[in-house]
N, C-alpha and C positions, 0 to 999 in steps of 0.2 A: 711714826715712820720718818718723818722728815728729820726729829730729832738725831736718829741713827743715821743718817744717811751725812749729817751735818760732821758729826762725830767720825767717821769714814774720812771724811774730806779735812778735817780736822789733822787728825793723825797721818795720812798722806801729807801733809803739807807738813807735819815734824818730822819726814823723815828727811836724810840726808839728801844731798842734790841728786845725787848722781843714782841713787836706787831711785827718787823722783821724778826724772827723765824717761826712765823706766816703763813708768804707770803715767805718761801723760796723759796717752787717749783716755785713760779711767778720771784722769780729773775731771776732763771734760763731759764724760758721760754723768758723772756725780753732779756736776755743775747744773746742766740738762735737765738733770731729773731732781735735782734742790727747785729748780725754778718752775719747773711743772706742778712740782706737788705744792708749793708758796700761792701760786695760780689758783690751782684746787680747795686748796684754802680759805682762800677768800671769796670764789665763788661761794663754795657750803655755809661760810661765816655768813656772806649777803642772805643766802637763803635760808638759815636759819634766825636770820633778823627780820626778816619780813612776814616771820610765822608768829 
């Protein structure tokens, strides 16, 4: 999931400026939610290392 969402953000950021302007608020939310799910991550990772 993070992978896609990387890819989204990805592609947003090749598009042209000005259709980029566009979709700010959406970078921001992809940003948001890159960084939650990176979070989550490493929780599950710690707690799958302690098992």
């Amino acid at each position: 999931m993070l992978y896609i969402i990387e890819k989204a953000l990805t592609e947003i950021e090749a598009m042209p400026r000005d259709k980029r302007e566009n979709l700010a608020h959406l970078d921001a939310e992809i940003n948001d939610a890159v960084e939650k799910l990176k979070a989550l991550k490493e929780k599950l990772e710690a707690t799958t290392d302690k098992k």
